[in-house]
C-alpha positions in Angstrom: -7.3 -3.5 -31.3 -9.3 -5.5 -29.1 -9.3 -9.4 -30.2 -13.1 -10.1 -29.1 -12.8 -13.4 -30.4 -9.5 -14.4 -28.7 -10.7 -12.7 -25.6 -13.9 -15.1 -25.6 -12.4 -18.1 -26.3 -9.8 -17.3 -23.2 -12.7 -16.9 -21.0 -14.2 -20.4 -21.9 -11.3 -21.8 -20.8 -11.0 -20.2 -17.9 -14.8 -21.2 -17.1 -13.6 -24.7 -17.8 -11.2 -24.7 -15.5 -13.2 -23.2 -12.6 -15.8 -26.1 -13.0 -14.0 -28.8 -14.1 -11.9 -31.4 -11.8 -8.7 -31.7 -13.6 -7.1 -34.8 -13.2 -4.5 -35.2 -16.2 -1.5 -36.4 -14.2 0.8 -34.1 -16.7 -0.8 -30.8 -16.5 -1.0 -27.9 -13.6 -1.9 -24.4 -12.8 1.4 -21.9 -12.6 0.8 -18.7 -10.2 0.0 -15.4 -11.2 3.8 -14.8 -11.4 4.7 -17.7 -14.0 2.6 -16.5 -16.4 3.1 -12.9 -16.1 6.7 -13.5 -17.3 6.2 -15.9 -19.8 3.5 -12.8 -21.3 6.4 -10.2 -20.9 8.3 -8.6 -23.1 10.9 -10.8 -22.7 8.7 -12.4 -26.0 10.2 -10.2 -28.4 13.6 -11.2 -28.1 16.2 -13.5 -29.8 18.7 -14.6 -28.2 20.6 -17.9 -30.5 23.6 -18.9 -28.5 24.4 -18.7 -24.5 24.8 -16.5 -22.3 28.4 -13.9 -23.2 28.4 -16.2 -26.5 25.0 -14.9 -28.1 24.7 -15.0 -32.1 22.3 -11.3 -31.4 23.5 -8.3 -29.8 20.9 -6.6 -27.3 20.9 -9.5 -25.5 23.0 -8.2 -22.0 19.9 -8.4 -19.8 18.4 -12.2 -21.2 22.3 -12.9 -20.2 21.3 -12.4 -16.9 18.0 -13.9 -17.2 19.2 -17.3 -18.3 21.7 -16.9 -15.8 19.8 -16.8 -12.8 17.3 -19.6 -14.5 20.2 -21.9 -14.6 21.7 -21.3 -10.7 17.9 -21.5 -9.4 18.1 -25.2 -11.4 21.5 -26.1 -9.5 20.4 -24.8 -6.4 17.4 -26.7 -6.1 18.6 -30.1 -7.9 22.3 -29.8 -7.3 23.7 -30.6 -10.6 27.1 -29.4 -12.2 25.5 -27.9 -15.5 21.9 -27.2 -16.2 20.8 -25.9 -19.8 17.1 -24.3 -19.8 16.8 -23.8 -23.7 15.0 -27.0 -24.7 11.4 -26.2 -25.8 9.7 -29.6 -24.9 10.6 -32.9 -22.5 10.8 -34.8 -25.9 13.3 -32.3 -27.3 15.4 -32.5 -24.4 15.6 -36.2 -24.7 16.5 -35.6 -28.5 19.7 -33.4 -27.2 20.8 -35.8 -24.7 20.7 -38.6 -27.5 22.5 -36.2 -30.0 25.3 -35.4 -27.6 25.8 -38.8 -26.6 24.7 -41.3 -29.4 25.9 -41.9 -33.1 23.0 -43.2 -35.9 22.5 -46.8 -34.7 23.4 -47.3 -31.4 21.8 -49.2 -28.5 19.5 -47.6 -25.6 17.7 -49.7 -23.4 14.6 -48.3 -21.8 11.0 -49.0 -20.2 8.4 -50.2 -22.5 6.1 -47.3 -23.6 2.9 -50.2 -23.1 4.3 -50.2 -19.5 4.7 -47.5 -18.3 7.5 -45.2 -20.7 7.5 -42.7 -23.1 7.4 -42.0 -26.9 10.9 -40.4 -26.5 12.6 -43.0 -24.6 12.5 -45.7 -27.9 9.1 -46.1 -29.4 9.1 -47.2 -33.1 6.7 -44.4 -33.9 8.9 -42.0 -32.3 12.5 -40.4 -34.2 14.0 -42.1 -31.2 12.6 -45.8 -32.2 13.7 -45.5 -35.6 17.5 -43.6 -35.4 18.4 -45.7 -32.3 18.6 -49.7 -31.8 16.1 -50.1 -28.6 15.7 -52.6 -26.2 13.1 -52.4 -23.6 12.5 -53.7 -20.3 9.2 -53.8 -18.3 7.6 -54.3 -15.1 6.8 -57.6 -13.0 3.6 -59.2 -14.4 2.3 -60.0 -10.9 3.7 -57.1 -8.8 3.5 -54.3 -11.6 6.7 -52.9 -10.0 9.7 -52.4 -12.6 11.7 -55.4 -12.8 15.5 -54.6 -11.6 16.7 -58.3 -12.5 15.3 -57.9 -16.2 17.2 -54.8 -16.6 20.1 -56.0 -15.5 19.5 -59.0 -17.3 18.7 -57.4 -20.5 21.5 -54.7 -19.7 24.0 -57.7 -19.6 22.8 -59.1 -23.2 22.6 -55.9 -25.2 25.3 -54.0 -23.8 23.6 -50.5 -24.4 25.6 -47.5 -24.9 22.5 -45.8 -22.7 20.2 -46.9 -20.2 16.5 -44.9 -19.7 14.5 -44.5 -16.6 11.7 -42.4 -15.5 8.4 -42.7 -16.7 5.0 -41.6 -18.1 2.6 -43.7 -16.4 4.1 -45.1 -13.1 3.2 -44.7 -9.9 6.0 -46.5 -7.8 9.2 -44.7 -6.8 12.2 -45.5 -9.5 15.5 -46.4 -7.5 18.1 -44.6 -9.4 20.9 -45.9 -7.6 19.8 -49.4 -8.9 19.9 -48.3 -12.4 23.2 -46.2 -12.3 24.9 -49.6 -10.4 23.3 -51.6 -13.8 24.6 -48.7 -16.4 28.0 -48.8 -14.5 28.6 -52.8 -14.6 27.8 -52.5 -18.5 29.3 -49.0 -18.8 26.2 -47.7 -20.3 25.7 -43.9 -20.0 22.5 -43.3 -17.8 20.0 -40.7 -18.9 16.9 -40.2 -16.3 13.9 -38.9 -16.9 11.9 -36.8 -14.4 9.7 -34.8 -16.3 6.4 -36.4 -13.8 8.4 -36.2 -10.5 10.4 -32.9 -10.8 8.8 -31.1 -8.4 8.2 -34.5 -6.0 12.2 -34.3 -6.5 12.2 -30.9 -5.5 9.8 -30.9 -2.5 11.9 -34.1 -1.0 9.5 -36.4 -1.6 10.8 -38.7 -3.9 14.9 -39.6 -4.3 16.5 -37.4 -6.8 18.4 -39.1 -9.7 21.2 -36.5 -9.7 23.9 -38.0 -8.2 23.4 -41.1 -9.7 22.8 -40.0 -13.4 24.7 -38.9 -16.6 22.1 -36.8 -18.0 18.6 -36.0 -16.4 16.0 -34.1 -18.1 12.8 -32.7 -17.2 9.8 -30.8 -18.2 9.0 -27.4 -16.3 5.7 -27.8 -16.1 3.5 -30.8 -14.3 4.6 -31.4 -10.6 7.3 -28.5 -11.0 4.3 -26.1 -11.5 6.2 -23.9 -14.0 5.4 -22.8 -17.8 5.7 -25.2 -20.3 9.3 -26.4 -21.4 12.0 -28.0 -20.4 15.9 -28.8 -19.4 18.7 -30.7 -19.3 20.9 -30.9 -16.2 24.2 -33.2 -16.3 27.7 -34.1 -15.1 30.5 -31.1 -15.9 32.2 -33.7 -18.5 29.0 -33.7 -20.7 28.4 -29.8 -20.3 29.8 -28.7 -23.6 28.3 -31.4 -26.4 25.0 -30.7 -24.6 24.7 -27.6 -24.9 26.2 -27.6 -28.4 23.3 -30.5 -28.8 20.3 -28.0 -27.7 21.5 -25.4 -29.8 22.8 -25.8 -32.7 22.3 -28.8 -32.5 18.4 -29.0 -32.6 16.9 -25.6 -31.9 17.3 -21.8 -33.1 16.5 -19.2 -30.6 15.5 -20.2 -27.3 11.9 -18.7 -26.0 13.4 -15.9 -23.4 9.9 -15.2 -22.0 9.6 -19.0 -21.3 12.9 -18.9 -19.6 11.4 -15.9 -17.8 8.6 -18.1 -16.2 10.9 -21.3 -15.5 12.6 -18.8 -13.5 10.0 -17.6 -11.9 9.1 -21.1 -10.8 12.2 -22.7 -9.7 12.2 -19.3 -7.0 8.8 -20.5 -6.0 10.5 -24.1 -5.5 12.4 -22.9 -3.3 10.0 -21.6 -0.5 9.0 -23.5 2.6 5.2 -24.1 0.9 5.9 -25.6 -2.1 7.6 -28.5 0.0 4.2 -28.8 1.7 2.4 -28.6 -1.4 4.2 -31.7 -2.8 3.8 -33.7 0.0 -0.2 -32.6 -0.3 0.2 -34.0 -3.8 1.4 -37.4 -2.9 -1.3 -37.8 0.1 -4.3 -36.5 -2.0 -2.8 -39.3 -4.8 -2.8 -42.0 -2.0 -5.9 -41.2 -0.6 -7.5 -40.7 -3.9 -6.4 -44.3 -5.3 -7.1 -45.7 -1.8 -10.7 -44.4 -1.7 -11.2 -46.1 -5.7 -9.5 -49.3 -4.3 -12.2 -49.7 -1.9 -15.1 -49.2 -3.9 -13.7 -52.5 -6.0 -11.6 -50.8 -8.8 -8.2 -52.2 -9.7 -5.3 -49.6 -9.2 -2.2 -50.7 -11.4 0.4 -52.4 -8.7 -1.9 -51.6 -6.3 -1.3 -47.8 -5.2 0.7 -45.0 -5.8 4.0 -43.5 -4.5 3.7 -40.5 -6.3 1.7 -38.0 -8.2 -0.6 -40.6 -10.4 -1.8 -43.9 -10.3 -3.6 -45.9 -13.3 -7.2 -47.8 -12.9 -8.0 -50.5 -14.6 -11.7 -50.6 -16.0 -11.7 -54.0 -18.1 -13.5 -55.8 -15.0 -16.1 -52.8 -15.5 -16.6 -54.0 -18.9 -15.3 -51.1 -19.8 -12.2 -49.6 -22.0 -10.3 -46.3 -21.2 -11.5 -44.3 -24.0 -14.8 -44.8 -22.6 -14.6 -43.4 -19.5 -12.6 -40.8 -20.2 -15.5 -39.5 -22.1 -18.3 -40.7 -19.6 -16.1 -38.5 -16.6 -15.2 -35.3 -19.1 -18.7 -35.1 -19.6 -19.6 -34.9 -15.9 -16.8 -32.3 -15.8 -13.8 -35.2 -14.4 -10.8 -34.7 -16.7 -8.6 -37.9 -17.1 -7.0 -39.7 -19.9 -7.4 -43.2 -21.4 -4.3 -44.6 -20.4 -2.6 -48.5 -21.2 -2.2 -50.9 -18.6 0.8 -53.3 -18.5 0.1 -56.1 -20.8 -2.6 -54.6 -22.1 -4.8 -56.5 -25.0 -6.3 -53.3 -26.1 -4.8 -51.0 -28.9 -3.5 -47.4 -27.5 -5.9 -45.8 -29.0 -8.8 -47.5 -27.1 -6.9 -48.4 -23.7 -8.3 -50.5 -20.5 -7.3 -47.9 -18.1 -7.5 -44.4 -17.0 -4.7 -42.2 -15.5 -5.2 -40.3 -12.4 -3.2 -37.4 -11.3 -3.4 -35.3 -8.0 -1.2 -32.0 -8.9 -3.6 -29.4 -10.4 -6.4 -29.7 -7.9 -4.1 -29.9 -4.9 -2.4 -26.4 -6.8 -6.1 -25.6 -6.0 -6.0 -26.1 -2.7 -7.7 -29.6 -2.2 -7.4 -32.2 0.3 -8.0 -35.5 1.8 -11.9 -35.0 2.1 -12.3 -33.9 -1.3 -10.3 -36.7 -2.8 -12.7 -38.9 -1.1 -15.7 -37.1 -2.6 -13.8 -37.2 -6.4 -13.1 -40.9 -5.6 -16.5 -41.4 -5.1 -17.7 -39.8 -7.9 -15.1 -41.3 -10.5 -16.2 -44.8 -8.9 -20.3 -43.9 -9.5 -19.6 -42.5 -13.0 -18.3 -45.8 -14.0 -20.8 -47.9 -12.4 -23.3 -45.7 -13.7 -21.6 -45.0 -16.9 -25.1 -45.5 -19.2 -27.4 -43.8 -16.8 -27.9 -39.8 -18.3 -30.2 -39.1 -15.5 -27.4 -39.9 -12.9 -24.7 -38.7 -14.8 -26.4 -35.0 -14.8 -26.6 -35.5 -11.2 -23.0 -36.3 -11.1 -21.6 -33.3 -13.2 -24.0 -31.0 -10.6 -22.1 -32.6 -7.9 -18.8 -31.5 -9.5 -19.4 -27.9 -10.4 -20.5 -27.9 -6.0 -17.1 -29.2 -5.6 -15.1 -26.8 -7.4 -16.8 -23.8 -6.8 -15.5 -23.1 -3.4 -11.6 -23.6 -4.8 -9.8 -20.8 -7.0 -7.5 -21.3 -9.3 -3.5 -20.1 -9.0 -2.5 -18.4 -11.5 -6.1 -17.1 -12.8 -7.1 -14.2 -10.3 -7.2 -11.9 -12.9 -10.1 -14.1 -14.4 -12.0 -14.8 -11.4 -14.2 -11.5 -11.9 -15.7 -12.5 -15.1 -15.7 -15.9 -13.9 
């Protein structure tokens, strides 16, 4: 049976994606090869349990599937266990909280206004409400994360875990600095790097292995996998983490998923991917740089890594507005807080920026520039139709000469 409806509504994506700019700092474009597994056959199979210890029988060759998911993982972070089963970055968080938390007790983490995430304590969040959290935040004037109030606040609580790593940062996190706070309070220390992964990977930004309990990821954004996630910790915590993920909060792990994390952690490995996480970072900088000197406000003033944050409130503007204003010109962002920010979430005074897709499409320096420039006239401009249709046509001349990893077997009906 042919699906003509299915098969439509994949092409309109695809079109959007050849003539759209796609700037959410979370998303990316796998290869060819990523998504080939994750459509494989490997789909049809469960597979509850682990590898030699499966709850199914059939399951010899996803044994050796996972298995070479999960030394690809320690080869390229270095950690004593890895487990690739989790479905989500929030789920993994769940596990690590499962394995090492009873009902009730304390985590200390960054503040989700400033920076965090809905999984590291947020009242709306099964974290904020099973778990006693404390948060810490950044420097009102400097915008960086404030050490001394986490160890400050580390000192008063006495957590039984510490979170770091971020949604909406742009600065490098120093994870030795954290692990030294956890260890003087002997707090656990989870760290979060579902952003940075692939930064971590491409030796552009410190990895929190060595200095962390628990880390967990996504497989996706800067890692330029399939979507999912893991959990990679010390040897002592191997066994109630894994007994966390599964049975703990999940049935049958997606094997064609695994399939394509696989796929992507090879592709982590080669010489280019190092180079293309350095591209991110530069395109990032030069990006925020190029806004900064037009007169918009970059949150602590530039970027480290993949993302940065711009506040519009001196535009008169909010977040949610020009997030709409640049998706209809074809510039796809999201509203995004800033720290301290008098606006609801829902409405925001900033936007967040993120370099990793369009430098998976092979953009540089001089089109970060251009985009720059276009983000900066959108705003300014953000009532004028006539300019804004100018604007969009500008975009689609920018994209069209880029193709999109991942898509080739599109680019004909594209």
């Amino acid at each position: 049976m042919n699906d003509k409806e299915i098969d439509l509504l994949i092409q309109k994506e695809a079109s959007r994606l050849k003539e759209q700019l796609v700037l959410i700092a979370s998303e990316n474009y796998p290869s060819f090869q990523v998504l080939d597994a994750c459509g494989s056959i490997f789909s049809t199979k469960y597979a509850e349990g682990y590898p030699g210890k499966r709850y199914y029988e059939g399951c010899e060759i996803v044994d050796e599937l996972e298995g070479l998911a999960i030394s690809r993982a320690k080869e390229i972070f270095g950690s004593d266990h890895v487990n690739v089963q989790p479905h989500s970055g929030t789920t993994a968080n769940m596990a690590v909280y499962l394995s090492a938390l009873t009902h009730g007790d304390s985590i200390l983490s960054m503040k989700l206004d400033q920076g965090g995430h809905l999984s590291h304590g947020s009242k709306v969040n099964f974290s904020g409400k099973y778990y006693d959290c404390y948060f810490y935040g950044v420097d009102r004037e400097t915008e960086f994360i404030d050490y001394n109030e986490v160890e400050k606040l580390a000192n008063e609580v006495k957590p039984k875990l510490i979170v770091c790593g971020a949604s909406a940062y742009s600065r490098a996190i120093d994870f030795k600095k954290f692990s030294d706070i956890a260890k003087s309070v002997g707090a656990l220390l989870l760290s979060d790097i579902a952003h940075i992964a692939g930064l971590v990977a491409g030796g552009v930004h410190s990895s929190p292995v060595p200095h962390s309990d628990f880390v967990t990821t996504t497989t996706h954004k800067t890692l330029r996998g399939p979507r999912g996630a893991m959990i990679m910790c010390k040897s002592q915590h191997s066994e109630t983490i894994d007994k966390a993920v599964f049975p703990g909060i999940q049935g049958g792990p997606f094997m064609n998923m695994i399939a394509g994390r696989a796929v992507a952690f090879k592709e982590a490995q080669q010489p280019d991917f190092k180079e293309y996480s350095v591209n991110v970072v530069n395109n990032s900088k030069i990006l925020a740089s190029t806004l900064s000197k037009l007169g918009f406000r970059i949150v602590s003033g530039g970027t480290d890594n993949h993302q940065f944050t711009v506040d519009v409130s001196p535009q008169k503007a909010t977040g949610r507005e020009i997030a709409k204003v640049l998706r209809n010109i074809g510039i796809i962002v999201n509203m995004n807080g800033i720290p301290f920010d008098p606006l609801p979430p829902r409405i925001t005074s900033g936007i967040r920026v993120g370099t990793p897709a369009l430098t998976s499409r092979g953009m540089k320096g001089d089109e970060m520039e251009k985009i720059g420039d276009l983000i900066g006239q959108a705003i300014l401009n953000k009532d004028n139709l006539g300019k804004l249709r100018l604007l969009k046509e500008e975009v689609v001349r920018i994209t069209s000469p880029f193709s999109f990893p991942g898509y080739e077997k599109f680019e004909k009906s594209l």
